[in-house]
C-alpha positions as CSV (number, residue, x, y, z in Angstrom):
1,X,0.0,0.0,0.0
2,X,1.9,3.7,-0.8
3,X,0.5,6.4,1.2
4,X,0.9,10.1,1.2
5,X,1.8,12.6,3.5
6,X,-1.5,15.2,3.4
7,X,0.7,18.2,3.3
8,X,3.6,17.4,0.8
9,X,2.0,14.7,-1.2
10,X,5.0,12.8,-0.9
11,X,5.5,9.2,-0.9
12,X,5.4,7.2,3.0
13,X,6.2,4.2,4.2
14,X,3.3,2.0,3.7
15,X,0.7,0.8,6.4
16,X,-2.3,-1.3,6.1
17,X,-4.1,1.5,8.9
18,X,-8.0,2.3,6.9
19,X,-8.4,5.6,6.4
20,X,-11.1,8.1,4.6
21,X,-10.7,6.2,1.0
22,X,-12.1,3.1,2.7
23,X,-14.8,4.4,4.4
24,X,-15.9,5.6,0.6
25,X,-15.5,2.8,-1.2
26,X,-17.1,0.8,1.5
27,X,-20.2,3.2,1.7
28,X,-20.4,2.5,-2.3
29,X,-20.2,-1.1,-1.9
30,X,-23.2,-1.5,1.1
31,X,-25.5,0.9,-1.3
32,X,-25.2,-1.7,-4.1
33,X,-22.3,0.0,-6.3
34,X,-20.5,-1.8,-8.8
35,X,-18.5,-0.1,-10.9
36,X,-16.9,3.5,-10.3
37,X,-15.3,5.7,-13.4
38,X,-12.6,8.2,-13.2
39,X,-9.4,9.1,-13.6
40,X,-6.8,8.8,-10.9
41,X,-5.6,12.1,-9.7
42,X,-2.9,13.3,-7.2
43,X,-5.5,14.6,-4.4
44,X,-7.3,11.9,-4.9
45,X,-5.3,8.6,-4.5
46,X,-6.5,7.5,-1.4
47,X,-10.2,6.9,-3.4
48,X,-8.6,4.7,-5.8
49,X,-5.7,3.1,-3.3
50,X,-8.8,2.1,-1.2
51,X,-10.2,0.5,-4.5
52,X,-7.5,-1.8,-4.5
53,X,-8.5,-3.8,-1.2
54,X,-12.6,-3.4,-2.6
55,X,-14.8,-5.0,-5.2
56,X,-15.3,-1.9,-7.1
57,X,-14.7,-2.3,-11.0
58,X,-13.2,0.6,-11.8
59,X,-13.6,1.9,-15.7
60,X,-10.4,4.4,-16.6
61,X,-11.5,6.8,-19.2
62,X,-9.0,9.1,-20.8
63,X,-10.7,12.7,-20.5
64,X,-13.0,13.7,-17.7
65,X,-15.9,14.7,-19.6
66,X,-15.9,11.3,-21.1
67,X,-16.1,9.5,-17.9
68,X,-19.1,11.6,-16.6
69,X,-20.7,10.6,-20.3
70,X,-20.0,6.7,-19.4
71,X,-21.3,7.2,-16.0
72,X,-24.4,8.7,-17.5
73,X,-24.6,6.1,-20.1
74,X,-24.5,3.4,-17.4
75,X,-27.2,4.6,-15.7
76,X,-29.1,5.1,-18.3
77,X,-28.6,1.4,-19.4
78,X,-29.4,-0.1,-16.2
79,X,-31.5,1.9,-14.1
80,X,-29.0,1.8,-11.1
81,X,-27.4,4.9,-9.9
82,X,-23.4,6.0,-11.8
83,X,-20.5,6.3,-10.0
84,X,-17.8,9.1,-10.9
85,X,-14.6,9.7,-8.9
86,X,-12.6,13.1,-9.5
87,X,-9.4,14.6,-9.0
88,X,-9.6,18.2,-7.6
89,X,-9.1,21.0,-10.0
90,X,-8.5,20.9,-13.8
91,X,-9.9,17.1,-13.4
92,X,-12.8,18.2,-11.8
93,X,-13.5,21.1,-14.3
94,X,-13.3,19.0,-17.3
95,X,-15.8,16.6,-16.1
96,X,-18.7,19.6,-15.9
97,X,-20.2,19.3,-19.5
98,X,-20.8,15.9,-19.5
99,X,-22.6,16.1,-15.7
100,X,-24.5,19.3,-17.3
101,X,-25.8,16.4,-20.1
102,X,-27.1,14.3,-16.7
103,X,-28.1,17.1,-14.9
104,X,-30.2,18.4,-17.7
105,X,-31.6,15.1,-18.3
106,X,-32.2,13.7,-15.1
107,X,-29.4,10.6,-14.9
108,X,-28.8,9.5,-10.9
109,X,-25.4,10.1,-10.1
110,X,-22.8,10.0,-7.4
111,X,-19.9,12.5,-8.1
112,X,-17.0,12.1,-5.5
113,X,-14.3,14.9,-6.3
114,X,-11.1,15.5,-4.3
115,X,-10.2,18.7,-2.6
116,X,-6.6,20.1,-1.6
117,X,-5.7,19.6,1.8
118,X,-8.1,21.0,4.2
119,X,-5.9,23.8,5.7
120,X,-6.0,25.2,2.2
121,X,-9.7,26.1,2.0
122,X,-11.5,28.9,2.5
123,X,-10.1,30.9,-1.0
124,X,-6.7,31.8,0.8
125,X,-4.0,31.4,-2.2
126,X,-1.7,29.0,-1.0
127,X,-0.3,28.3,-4.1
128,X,-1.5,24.3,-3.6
129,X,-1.8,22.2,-6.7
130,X,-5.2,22.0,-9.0
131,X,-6.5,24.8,-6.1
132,X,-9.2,26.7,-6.4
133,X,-11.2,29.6,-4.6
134,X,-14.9,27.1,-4.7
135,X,-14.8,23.9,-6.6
136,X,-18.1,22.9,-5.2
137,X,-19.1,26.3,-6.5
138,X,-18.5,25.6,-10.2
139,X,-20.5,22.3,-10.2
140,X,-23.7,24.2,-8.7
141,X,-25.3,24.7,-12.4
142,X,-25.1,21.1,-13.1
143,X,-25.4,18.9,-9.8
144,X,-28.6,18.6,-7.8
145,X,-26.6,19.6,-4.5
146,X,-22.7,20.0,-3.5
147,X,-21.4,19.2,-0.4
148,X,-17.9,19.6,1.4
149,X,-17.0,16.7,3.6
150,X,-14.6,18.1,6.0
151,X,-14.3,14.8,8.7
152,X,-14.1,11.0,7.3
153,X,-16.6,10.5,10.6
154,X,-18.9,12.0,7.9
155,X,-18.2,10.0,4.9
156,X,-20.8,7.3,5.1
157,X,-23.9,9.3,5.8
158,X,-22.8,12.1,3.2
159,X,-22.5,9.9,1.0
160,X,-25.8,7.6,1.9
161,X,-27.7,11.2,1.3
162,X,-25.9,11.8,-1.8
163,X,-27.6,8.7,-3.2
164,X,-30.8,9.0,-2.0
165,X,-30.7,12.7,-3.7
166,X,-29.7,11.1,-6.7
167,X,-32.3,8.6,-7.2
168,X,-35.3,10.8,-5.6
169,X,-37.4,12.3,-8.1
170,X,-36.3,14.5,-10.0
171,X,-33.3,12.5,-10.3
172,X,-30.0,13.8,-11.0
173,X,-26.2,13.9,-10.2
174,X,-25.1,15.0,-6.4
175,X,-21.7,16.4,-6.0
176,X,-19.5,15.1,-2.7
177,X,-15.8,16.5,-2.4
178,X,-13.4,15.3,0.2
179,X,-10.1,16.8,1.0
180,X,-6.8,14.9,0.5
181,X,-5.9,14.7,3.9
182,X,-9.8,13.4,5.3
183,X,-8.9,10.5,2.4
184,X,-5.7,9.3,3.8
185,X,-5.6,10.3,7.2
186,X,-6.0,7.2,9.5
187,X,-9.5,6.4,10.8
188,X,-10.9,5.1,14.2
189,X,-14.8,4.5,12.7
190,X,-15.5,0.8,11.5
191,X,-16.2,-0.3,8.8
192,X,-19.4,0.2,6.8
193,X,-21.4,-2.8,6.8
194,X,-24.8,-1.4,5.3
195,X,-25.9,1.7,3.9
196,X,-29.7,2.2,2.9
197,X,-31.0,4.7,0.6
198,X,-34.6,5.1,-0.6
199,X,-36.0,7.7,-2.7
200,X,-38.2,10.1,-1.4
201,X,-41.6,9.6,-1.9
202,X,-43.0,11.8,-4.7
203,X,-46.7,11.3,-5.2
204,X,-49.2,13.8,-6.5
205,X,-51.8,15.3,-4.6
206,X,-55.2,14.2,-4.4
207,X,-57.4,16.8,-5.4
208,X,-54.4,17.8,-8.1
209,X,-55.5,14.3,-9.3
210,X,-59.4,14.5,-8.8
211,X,-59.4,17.7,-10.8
212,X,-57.4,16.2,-13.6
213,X,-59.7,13.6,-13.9
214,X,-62.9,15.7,-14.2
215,X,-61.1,17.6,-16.8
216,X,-60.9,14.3,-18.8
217,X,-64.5,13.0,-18.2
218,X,-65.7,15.6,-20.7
219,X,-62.7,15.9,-23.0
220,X,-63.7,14.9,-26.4
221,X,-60.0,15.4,-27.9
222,X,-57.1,14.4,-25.4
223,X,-54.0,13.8,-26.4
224,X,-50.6,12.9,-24.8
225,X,-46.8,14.4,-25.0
226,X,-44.6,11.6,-23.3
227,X,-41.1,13.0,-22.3
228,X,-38.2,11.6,-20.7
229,X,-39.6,11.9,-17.4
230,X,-42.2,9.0,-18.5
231,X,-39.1,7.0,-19.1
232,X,-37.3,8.4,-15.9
233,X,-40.7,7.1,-13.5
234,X,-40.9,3.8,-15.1
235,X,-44.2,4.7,-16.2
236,X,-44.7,3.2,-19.4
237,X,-47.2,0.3,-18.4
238,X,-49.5,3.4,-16.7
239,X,-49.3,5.1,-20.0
240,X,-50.3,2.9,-22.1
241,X,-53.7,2.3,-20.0
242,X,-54.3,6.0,-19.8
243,X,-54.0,6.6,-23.5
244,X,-56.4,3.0,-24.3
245,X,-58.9,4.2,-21.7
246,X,-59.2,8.0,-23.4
247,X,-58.3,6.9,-27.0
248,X,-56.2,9.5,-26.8
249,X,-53.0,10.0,-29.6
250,X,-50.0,9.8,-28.1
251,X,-46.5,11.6,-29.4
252,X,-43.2,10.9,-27.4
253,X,-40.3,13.5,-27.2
254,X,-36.9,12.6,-27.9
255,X,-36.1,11.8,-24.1
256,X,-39.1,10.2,-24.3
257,X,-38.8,8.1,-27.3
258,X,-39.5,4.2,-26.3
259,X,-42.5,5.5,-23.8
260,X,-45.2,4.2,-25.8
261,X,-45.2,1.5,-28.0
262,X,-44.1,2.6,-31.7
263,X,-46.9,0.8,-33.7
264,X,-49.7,1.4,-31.5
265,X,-52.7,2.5,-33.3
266,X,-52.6,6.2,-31.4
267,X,-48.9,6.2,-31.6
268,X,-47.5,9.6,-33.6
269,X,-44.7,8.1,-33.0
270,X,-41.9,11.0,-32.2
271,X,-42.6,13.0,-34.7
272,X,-42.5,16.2,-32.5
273,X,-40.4,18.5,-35.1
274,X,-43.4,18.5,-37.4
275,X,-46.3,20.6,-38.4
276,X,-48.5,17.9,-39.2
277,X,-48.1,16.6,-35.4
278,X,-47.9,20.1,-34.0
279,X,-51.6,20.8,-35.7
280,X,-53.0,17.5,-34.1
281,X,-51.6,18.2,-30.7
282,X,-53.1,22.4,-31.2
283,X,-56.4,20.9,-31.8
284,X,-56.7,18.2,-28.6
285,X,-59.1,20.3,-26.1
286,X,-57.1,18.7,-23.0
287,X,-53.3,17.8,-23.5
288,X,-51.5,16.1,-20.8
289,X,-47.8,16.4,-20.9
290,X,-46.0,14.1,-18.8
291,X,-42.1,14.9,-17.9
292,X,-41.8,17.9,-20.3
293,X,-41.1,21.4,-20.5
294,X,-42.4,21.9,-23.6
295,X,-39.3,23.7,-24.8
296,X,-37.7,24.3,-27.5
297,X,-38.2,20.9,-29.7
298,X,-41.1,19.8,-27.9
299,X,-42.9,23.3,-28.9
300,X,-41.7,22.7,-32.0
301,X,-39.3,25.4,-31.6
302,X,-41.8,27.4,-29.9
303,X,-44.3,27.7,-32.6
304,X,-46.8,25.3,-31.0
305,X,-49.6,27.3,-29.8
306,X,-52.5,24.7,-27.8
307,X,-55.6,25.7,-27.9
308,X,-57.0,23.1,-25.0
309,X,-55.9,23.3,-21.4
310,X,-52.9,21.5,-20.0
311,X,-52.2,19.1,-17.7
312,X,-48.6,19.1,-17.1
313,X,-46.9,16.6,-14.7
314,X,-43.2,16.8,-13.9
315,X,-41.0,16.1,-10.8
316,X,-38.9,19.6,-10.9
317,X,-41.4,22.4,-10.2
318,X,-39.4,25.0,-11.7
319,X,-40.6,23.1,-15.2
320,X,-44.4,23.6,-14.5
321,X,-45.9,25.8,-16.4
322,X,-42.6,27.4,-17.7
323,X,-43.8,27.9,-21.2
324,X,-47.6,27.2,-20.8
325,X,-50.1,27.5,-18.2
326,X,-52.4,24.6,-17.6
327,X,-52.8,22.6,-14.2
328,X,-49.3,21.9,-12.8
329,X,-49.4,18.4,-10.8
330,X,-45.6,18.2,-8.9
331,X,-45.1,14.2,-8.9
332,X,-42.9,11.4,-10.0
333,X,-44.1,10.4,-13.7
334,X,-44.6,6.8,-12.5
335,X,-46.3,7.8,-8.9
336,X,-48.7,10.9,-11.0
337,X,-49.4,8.1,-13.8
338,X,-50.3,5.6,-11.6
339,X,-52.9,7.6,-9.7
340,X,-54.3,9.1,-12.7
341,X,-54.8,5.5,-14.2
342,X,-56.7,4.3,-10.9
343,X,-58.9,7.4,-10.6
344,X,-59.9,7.1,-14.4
345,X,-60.6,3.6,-14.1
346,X,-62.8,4.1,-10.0
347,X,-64.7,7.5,-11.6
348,X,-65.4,5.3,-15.2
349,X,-64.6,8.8,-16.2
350,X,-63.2,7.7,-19.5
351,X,-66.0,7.5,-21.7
352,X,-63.5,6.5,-24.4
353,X,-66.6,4.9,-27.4
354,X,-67.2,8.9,-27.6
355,X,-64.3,10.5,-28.4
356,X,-64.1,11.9,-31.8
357,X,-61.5,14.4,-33.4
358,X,-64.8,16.7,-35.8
359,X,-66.0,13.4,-36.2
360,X,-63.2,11.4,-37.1
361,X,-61.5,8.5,-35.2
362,X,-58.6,9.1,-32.8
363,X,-56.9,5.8,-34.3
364,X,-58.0,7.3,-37.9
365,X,-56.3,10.8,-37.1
366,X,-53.1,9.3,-35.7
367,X,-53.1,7.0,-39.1
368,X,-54.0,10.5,-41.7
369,X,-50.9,12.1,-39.6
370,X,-48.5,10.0,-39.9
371,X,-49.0,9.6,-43.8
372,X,-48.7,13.6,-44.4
373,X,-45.8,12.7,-42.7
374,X,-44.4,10.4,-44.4
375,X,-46.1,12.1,-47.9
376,X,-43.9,15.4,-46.8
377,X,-40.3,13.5,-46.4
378,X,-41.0,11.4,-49.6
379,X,-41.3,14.9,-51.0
380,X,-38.0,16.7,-50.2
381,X,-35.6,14.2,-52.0
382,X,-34.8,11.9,-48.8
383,X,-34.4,8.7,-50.2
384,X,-30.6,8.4,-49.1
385,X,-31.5,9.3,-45.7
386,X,-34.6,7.2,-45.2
387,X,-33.1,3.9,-46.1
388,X,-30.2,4.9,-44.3
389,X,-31.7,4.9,-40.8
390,X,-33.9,2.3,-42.2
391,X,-30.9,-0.2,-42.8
392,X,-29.6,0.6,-39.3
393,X,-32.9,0.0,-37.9
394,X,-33.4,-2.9,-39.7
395,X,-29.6,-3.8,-38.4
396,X,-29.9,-3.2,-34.9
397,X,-31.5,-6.3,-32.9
398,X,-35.0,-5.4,-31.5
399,X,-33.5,-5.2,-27.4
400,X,-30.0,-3.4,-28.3
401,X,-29.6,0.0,-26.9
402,X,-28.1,2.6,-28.7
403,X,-26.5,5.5,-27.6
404,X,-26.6,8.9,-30.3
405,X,-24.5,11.9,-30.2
406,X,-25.4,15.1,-31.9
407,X,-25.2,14.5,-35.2
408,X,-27.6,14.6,-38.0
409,X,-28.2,10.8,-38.0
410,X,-29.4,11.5,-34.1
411,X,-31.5,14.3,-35.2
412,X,-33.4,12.0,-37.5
413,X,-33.4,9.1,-34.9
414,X,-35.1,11.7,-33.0
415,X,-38.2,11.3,-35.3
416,X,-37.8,8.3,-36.6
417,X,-36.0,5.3,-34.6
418,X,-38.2,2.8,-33.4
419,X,-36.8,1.4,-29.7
420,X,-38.5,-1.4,-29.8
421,X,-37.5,-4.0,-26.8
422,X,-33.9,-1.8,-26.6
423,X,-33.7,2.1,-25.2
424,X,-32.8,5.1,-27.3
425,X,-30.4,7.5,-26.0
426,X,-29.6,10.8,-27.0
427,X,-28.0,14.0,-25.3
428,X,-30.7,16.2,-26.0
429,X,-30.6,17.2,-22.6
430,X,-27.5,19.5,-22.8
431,X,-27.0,19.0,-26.5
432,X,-22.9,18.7,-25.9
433,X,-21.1,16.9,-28.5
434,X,-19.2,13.6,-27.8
435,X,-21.8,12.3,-25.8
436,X,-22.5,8.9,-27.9
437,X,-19.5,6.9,-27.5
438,X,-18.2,7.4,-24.4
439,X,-22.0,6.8,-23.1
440,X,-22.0,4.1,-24.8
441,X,-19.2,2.5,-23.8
442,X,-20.6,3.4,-20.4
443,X,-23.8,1.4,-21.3
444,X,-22.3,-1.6,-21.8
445,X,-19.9,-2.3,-19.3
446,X,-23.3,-1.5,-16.8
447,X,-24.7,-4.6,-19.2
448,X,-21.9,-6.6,-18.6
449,X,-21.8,-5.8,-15.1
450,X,-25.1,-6.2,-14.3
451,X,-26.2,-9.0,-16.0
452,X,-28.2,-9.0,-19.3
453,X,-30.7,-11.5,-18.9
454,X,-31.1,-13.6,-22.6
455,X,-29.4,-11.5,-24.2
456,X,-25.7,-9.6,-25.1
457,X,-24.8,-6.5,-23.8
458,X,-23.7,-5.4,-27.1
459,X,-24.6,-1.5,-27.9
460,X,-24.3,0.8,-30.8
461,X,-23.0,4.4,-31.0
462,X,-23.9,6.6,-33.4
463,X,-21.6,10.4,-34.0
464,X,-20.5,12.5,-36.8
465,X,-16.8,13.2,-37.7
466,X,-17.3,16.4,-35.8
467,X,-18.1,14.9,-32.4
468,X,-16.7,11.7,-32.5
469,X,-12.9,13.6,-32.3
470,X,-14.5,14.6,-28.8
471,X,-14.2,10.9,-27.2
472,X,-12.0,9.4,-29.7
473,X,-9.1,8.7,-27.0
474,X,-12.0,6.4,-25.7
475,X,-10.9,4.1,-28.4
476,X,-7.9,3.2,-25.4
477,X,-10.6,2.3,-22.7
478,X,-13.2,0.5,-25.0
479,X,-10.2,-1.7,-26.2
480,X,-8.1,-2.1,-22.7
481,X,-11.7,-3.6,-21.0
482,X,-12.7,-5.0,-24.0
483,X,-16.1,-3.4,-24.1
484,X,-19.0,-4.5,-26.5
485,X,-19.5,-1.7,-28.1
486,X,-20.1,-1.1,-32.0
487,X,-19.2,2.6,-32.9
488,X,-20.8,4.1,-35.9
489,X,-19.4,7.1,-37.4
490,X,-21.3,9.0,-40.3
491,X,-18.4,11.4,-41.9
492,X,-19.2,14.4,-44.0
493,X,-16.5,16.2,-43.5
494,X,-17.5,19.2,-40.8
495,X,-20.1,19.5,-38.2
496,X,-22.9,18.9,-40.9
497,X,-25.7,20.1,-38.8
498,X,-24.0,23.8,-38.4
499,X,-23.3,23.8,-42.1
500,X,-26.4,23.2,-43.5
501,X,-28.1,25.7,-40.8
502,X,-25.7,28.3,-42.0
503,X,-26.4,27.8,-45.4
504,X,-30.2,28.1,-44.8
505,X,-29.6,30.8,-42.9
506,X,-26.7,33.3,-44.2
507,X,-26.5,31.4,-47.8
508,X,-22.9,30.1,-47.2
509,X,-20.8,28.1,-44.0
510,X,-18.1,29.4,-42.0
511,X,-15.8,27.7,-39.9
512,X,-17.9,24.3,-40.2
513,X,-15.6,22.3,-42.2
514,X,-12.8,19.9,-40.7
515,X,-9.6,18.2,-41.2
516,X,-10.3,14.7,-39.7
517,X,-8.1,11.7,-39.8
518,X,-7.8,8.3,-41.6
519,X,-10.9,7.0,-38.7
520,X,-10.5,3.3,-39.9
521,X,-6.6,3.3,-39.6
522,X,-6.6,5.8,-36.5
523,X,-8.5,2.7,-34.5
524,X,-6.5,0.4,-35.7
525,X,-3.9,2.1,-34.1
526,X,-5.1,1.4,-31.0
527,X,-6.2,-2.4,-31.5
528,X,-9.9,-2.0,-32.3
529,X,-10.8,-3.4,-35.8
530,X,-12.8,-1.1,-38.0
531,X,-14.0,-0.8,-41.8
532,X,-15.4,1.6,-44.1
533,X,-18.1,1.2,-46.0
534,X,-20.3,3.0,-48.6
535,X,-23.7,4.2,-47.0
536,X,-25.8,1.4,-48.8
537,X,-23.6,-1.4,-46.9
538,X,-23.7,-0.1,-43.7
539,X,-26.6,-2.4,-42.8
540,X,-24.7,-5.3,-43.5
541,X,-21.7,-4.0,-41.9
542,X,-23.1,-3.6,-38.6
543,X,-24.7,-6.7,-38.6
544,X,-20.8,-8.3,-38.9
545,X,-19.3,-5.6,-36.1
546,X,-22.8,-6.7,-34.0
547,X,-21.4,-10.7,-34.1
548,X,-18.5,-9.8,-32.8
549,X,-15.9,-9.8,-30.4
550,X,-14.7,-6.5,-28.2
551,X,-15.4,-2.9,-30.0
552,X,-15.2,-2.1,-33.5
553,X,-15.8,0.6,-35.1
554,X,-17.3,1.1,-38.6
555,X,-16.5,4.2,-41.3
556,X,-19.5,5.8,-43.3
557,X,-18.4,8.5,-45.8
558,X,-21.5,10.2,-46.9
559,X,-23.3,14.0,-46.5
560,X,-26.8,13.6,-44.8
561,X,-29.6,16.2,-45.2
562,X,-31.9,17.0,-42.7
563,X,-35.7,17.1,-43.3
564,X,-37.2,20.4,-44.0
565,X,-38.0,22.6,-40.9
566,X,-41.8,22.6,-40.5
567,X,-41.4,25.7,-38.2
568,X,-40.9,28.1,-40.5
569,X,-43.2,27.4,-43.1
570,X,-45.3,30.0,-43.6
């Protein structure tokens, strides 16, 4: 065991004394943590010393901001809560845009940072390595909560409230730092045996609920917007019985993609970016909107203009009403929906054989919408694109997950992609780049770690040329654990999405083209086998990376439009 002196970070003699690292690790373990990622970092050595004599699996990313992406990703992949350890400073501060993706969406996280030596705090400029005047301070805009642990006495029940913050609707990542010295000072408390955290309860109120319901007895039009916080509450089974018993269409958000079954006869399906499904969802006379702000691509960039009242259920408060007013019901997506379903089905307030859209068929107006739809993009000179995502689709097994970066083939998986028995992720939360991969990567080793029942824990990735040079030193950690991950990378040259709004905008692009490398020899380089393939092979091509061994990466050189914006048509 090497320890270090607090003050001078130097080398000791070793000693098998526990100390504040242990108490962490061990707090992890009894809350049902499996795997931690990071990067090791001077300040913070006693975390992963105290690894050593653990069951942790540690995941070594090679940038920060990666490792908070593969946290998220494993989250998001197996519905248990990501572990991230820090070092203090630059370390800490690199890790910030991938937690603001989490934050933004609502991922559960843990986030344990190092801090200089105590005596050093306070702002005073010792002149101390990675130092800083408030590190807790920059990680306020995307962390739940921040919290200074200043005695290893208070490690285990910081962190035991960390986690329960973190899973307790709305869920998000909760910041814990702890100062070199409390880390490798010798301890006198024993070790952690159990740790219990449960979320908060987060159940709507009653009359919030009774009120709802009467609004629905007498809607003739509902509808339903499903975002990510439908996904978020497990509330997918509640749903689906809400939207049978009021024959009411049903559109899911990009977050919420997989929410409601894709074929249903009142699925729209997530076609949220157009006209045809903004007029639909104008029309219904109530509108419930479950997990949702309605922002930006929900509102269809703020054109959508309701002419019903709202029902808007969402675990962060601040989201009620913050576009629209309507009745604002504070719950848990799965708590609100399962309340909702109940009362619907005691009051027999559904009345469903009535409802009519101007005396036409709910099923029948969902079925007319999504053929303008599809009428529109047959239209505008998309056949490239549509079989594109339609040979990935067809590609993909039904249950794999797959993880999308910002990047024109994400935007039209937005609309389009089908999750069938797998999970859709994107990081339209923050909308950083170089989410996919490093997510990804994230994903499966939570597969692997967990335990995929019938099934591998194989995912795909999906980024552009553009964002993929974000998390391409990921290539090192996909291939030192051997992670099952299939990286897709669509290459046009530049970030394609900036160019082709420039051009619609100002007539010509600036600064959106890139030099990029050799992608198919640049992994190779570092022991992951990848090909490159024209765009009308990539089905089969992925179907060969999906049967095999390790990551692998495969090469698409090809320019992808985007559909036209419905939003500014006049």
């Amino acid at each position: 065991m090497i320890d270090f002196d607090p003050g001078t970070a130097a080398p000791t003699k070793g000693t098998n004394q526990r100390n504040g690292g242990d108490l962490v690790v061990e707090t992890l373990e009894a809350l049902g943590a499996k795997t931690v990622f990071g990067i090791p970092g001077q300040h913070a050595l006693g975390l992963f010393d105290a690894m050593g004599r653990g069951n942790l699996h540690f995941v070594s990313s090679r940038v920060e901001n990666n490792s908070a992406f593969a946290a998220d990703g494993y989250s998001r992949a197996t519905g248990e809560v990501g572990v991230l350890f820090l070092s203090t400073g630059p370390g800490a501060l690199t890790s910030l845009a991938g937690l603001q993706e989490a934050y933004a969406t609502g991922v559960p996280m843990v986030v344990v940072a190092s801090q200089i030596p105590l005596d050093g705090l306070g702002a005073r400029r010792k002149g101390m390595l990675h130092q800083l005047d408030d590190q807790k301070a920059s990680a306020a805009n995307v962390t739940k909560s921040q919290r200074l642990i200043q005695h290893a006495s208070g490690i285990p029940s910081a962190i035991q409230d960390a986690w329960t913050e973190a899973i307790s609707s709305p869920q998000g990542p909760v910041w814990i730092e702890i100062p070199q010295n409390v880390l490798l000072d010798p301890i006198m408390v024993p070790p952690v045996e159990d740790a219990l955290a449960e979320a908060f309860d987060n159940p709507p109120r009653v009359e919030l609920v009774r009120e709802a319901v009467k609004w629905l007895s007498t809607a003739e039009r509902p509808a339903i917007i499903a975002g990510g916080g439908t996904r978020r509450g497990r509330a997918e089974k509640s749903l689906l019985s809400i939207a049978e018993q009021l024959r009411a269409p049903v559109i899911c958000t990009p977050g919420g993609n997989g929410a409601f079954p894709w074929t249903h006869e009142l699925s729209l399906q997530s076609w949220i970016e157009d006209r045809y499904m903004t007029d639909v969802l104008e029309d219904a006379d109530v509108l419930i909107v479950i997990g949702s702000s309605l922002g930006e691509v929900t509102s269809n960039y703020f054109t959508f203009e309701p002419r019903g009242r709202i029902i808007q259920i969402d675990a962060e408060p601040r989201v009620l009403e913050s576009n629209r007013p309507g009745l604002g019901i504070r719950a848990d997506a799965g708590q609100a929906l399962a309340a909702l379903d109940e009362a619907l089905k005691a009051a027999g307030a559904a009345n469903a054989t009535t409802r009519s859209w101007h005396g036409t068929a709910p099923e029948d107006v969902v079925k007319d919408s999504l053929a303008k739809v599809k009428a529109r993009l047959e239209s505008q000179d998309l056949a490239k694109e549509l079989k594109f995502m339609s040979d990935i689709r067809e590609a993909v097994p039904g249950d794999m997950q797959t993880f999308w970066d910002m990047t024109i083939s994400a935007y039209w998986g937005w609309s389009c992609w089908d999750a069938r028995q797998g999970q859709f992720h994107s990081a339209q939360g923050a909308g950083g780049l170089g989410y996919g991969f490093p997510a990804a990567i994230g994903g499966a080793v939570g597969l692997e770690t967990t335990g995929k029942p019938g099934g591998s824990a194989r995912v795909l990735a999906v980024s552009g040329d553009g964002s993929s040079m974000y998390s391409i030193s990921e290539l090192a950690t996909a291939k030192q654990h051997n992670v099952p991950v299939t990286w897709l990378i669509v290459d046009d040259g530049g970030y394609g999405i900036l160019r082709e709004y420039m051009v619609g905008a100002f007539g010509q692009a600036t600064a959106t083209e890139l030099a990029r490398p050799d992608f198919v020899k640049l992994a190779e380089a570092f022991g992951v086998p990848a090909r490159r393939v024209a765009p009308e092979d990539v089905g089969d091509a992925l179907k060969a990376s999906f049967a095999a061994d390790g990551p692998n990466v495969v090469v698409v050189e090809t320019l992808l439009k985007m559909f036209g914006p419905t939003h500014l048509d006049d």
